[in-house]
C-alpha positions as CSV (number, residue, x, y, z in Angstrom):
1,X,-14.8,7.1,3.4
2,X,-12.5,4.8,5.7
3,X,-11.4,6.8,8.7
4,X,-8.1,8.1,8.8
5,X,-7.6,9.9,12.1
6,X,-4.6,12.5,12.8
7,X,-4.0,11.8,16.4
8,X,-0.6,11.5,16.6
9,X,-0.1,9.4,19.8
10,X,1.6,6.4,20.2
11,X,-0.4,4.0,22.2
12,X,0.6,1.5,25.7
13,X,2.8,-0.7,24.0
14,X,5.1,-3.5,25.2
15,X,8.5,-3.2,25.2
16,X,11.4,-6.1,26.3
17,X,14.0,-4.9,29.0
18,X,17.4,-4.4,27.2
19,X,16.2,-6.5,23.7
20,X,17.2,-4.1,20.6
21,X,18.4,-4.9,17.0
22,X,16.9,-6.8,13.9
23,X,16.7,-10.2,15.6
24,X,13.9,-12.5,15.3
25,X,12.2,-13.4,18.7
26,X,13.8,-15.6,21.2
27,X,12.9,-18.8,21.0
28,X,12.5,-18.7,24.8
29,X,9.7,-17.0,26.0
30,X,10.4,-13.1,27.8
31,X,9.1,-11.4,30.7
32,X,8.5,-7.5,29.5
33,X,7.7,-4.5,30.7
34,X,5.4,-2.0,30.1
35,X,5.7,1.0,27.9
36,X,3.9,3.9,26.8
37,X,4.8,7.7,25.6
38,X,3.3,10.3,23.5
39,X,4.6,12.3,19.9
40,X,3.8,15.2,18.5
41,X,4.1,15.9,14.7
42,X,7.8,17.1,14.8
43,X,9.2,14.2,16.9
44,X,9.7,10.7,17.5
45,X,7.9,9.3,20.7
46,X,10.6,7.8,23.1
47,X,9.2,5.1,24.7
48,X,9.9,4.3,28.7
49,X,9.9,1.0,30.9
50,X,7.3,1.3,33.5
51,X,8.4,0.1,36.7
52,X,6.0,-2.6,36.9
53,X,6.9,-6.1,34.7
54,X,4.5,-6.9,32.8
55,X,2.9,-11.2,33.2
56,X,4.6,-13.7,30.8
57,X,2.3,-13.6,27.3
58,X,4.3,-15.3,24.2
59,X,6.9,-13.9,23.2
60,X,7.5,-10.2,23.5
61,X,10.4,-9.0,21.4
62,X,12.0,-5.2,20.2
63,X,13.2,-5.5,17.0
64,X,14.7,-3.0,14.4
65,X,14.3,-2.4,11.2
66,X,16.9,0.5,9.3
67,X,17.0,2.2,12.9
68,X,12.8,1.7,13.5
69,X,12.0,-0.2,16.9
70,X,9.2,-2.0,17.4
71,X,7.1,-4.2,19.8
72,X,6.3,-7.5,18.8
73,X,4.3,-10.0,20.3
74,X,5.0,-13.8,19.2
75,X,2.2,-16.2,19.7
76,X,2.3,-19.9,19.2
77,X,-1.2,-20.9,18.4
78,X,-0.9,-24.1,20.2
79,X,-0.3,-21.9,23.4
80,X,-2.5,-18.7,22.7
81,X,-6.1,-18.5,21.8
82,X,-6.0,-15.3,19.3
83,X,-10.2,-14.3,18.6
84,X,-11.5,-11.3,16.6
85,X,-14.6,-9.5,18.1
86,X,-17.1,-6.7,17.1
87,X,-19.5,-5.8,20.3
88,X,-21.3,-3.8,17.7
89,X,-21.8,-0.9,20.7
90,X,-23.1,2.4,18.9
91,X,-20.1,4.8,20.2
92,X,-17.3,2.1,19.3
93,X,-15.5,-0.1,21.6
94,X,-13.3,1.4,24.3
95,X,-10.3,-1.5,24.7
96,X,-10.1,-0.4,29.0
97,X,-13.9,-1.6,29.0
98,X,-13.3,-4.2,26.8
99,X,-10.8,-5.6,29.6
100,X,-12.8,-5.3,32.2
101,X,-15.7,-7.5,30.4
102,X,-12.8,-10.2,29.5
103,X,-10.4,-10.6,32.6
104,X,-9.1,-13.5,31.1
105,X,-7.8,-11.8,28.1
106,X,-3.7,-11.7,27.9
107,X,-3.2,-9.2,25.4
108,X,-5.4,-6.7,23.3
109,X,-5.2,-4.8,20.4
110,X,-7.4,-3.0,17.6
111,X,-8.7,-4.9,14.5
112,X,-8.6,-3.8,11.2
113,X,-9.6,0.0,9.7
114,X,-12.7,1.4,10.4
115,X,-15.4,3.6,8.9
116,X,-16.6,7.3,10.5
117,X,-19.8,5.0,12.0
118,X,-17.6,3.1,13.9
119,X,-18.2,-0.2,11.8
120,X,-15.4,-2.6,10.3
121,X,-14.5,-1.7,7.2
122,X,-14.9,-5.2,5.7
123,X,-15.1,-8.4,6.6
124,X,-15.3,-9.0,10.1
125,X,-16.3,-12.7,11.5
126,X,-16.2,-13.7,15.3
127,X,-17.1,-17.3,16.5
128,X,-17.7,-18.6,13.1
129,X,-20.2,-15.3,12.6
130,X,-20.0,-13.4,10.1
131,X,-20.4,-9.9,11.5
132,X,-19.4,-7.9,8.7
133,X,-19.3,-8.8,4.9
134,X,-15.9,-9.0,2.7
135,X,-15.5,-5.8,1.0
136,X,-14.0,-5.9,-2.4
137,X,-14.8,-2.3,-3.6
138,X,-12.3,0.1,-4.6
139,X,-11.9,3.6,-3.1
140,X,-9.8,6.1,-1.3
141,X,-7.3,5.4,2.0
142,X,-5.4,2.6,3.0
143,X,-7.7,0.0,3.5
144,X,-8.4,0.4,-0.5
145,X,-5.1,0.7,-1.8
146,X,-5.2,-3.0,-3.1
147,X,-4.1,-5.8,-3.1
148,X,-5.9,-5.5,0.8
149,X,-6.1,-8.4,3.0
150,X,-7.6,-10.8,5.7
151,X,-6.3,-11.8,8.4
152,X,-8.3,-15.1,9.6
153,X,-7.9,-18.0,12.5
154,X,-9.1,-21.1,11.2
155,X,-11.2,-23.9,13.5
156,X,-8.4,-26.5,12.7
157,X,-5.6,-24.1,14.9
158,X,-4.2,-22.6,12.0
159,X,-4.6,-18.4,11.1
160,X,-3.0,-16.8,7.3
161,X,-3.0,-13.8,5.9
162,X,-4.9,-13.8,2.5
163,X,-5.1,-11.6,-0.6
164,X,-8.6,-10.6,0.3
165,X,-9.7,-11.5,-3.5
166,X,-8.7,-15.3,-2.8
167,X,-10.5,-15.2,0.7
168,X,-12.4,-18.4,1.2
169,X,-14.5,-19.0,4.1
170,X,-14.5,-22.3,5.0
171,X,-13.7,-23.5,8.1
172,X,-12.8,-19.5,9.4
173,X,-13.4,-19.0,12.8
174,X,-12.6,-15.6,13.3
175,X,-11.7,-12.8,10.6
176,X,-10.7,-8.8,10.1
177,X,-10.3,-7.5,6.7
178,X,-7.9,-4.5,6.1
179,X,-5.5,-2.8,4.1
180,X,-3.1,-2.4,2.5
181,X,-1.7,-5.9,2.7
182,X,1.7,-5.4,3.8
183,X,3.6,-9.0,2.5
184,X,1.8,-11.8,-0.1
185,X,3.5,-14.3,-0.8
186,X,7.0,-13.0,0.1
187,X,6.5,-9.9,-1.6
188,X,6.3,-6.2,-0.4
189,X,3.2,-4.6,-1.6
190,X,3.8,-3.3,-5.3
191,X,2.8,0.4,-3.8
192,X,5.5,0.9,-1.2
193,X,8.5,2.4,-1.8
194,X,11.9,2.3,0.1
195,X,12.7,5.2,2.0
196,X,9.5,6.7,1.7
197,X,8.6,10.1,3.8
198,X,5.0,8.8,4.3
199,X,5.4,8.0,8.2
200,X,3.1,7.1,11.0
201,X,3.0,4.6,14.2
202,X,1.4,1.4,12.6
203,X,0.0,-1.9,13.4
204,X,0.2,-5.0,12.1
205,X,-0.2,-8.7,12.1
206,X,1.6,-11.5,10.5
207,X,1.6,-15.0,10.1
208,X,4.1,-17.8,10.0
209,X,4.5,-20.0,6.8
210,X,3.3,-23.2,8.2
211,X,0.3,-21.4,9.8
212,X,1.1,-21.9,13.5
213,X,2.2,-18.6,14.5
214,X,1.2,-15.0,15.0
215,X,3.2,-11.9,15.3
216,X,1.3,-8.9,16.3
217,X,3.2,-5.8,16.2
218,X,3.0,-1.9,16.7
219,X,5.7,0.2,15.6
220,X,7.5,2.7,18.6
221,X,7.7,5.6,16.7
222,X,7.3,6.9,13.2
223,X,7.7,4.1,10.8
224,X,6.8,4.0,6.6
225,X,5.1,1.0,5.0
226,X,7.8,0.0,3.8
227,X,10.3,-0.8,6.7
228,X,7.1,-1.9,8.3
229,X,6.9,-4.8,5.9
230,X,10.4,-5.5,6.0
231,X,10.1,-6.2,9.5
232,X,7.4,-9.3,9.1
233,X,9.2,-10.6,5.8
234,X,12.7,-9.8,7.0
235,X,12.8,-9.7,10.5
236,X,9.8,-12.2,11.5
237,X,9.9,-14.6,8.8
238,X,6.1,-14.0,7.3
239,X,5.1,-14.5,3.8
240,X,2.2,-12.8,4.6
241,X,0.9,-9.6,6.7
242,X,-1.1,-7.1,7.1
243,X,-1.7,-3.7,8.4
244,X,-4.5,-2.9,10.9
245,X,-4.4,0.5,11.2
246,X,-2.4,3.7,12.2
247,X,-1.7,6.4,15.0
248,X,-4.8,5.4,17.1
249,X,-3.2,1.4,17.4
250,X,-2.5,0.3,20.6
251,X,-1.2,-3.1,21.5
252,X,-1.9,-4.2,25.4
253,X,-0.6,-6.8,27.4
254,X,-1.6,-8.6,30.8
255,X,0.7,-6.2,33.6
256,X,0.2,-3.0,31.0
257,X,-1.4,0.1,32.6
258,X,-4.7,-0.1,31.2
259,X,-5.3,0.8,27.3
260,X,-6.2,4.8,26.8
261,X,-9.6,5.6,26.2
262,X,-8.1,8.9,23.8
263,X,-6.9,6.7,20.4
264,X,-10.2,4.5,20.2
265,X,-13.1,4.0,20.3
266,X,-12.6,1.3,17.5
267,X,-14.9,-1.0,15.8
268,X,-13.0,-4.4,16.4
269,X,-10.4,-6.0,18.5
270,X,-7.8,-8.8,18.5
271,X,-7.9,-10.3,21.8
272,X,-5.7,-13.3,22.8
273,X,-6.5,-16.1,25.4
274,X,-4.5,-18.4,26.8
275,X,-5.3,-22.0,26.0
């Protein structure tokens, strides 16, 4: 069975000084700050600035969707190097050690769902490796509530979010399979519902139409699927996205205090580079 862990935390996230409603990103790059808080069952975490700004790292914007904020980081691919990586250690991968084995890394956050032994849940392929095979099974939890997805960087600069049944491998540099999709081709996954009471800080990554750009994003506070999709389709303008994972996401960037060791370990990251 696909982990599902109850920690109900929300992660070091990055927030942008005095950015709120459902915009898109500027089209000028932001300086953020930091941001990170904590939520129990009954409340909403409350995210605040940390007095420290955080280094320039795309675009870093704080969007809402029907009254949900959330961080999102904007990455033009021609600017930002975005890799998936499995160090394969036997108790997971801590993202603060992770760091501190890639200085260089500008921002950092979990791949896709996991399983209790601390291995991908499907396909994961780093450096044109494949690491981990597609998984196409059916089962229980959200990375099986189909249609899933992949989330893959291609060698010609170019990343997508597939339907993980029309997945093809060529030319795939790096890859992380999850689920459930969140937005295929312009359309909300057929299982979500609108004003849904199934809530939990989520993940996510999206794509641009013409392949250039990625939005990763991680939701400051309690969010459903639904309102989490709207915000790539909507909000970012992506025909396609997927969710990574839930309460134990955290998304880390370059002038962040360093990621908690208490959400992970995980079995995957997605760590972006600057070109």
């Amino acid at each position: 069975m696909l982990r599902a862990r109850s920690i109900v935390a929300l992660a070091a996230a990055a927030l942008l000084a005095g950015c709120s409603g459902a915009t898109a990103p500027a089209a000028s790059t932001a300086t953020p700050t930091a941001a990170s808080s904590g939520a129990s069952a009954s409340s909403t975490p409350t995210p605040t600035a940390s007095d420290e700004p955080a280094a320039i790292v795309g675009t870093l914007s704080n969007p809402e969707v029907d009254g949900h904020r959330f961080a999102v980081l904007t990455l033009p691919l021609e600017e930002w190097d975005v890799r998936v990586d499995w160090p394969q250690e036997d108790d997971g991968t801590d993202l603060a050690v992770y760091l501190a084995d890639h200085p260089e890394i500008a921002a950092l956050t979990n791949a896709g769902i996991f399983s209790d032994d601390l291995r991908p849940g499907g396909l994961l392929v780093s450096d044109g490796e494949v690491l981990r095979d597609l998984n196409l099974a059916d089962g229980g939890g959200n990375f099986h509530l189909k249609p899933n997805a992949v989330f893959a960087v291609h060698d010609d600069g170019t990343a997508e979010v597939v339907d993980s049944t029309a997945y093809d491998p060529a030319g795939v540099t790096y890859a992380t399979q999850s689920g459930p999709a969140l937005v295929l081709d312009g359309e909300i996954h057929p299982e979500f519902r609108e004003g849904s009471v199934n809530t939990a800080v989520r993940s996510g990554v999206g794509v641009s139409p013409d392949g250039t750009t990625v939005h990763l994003a991680l939701s400051l506070g309690f969010v459903n699927l639904w309102d989490f999709a709207t915000l790539f389709r909507d909000v970012l303008g992506c025909d396609d996205a997927l969710y990574l994972d839930g309460q134990i996401s955290q998304l880390w960037i370059t002038g962040a205090p360093e990621p908690t060791p208490y959400l992970g370990p995980y079995a995957g990251v997605i760590a972006v580079y600057p070109r």
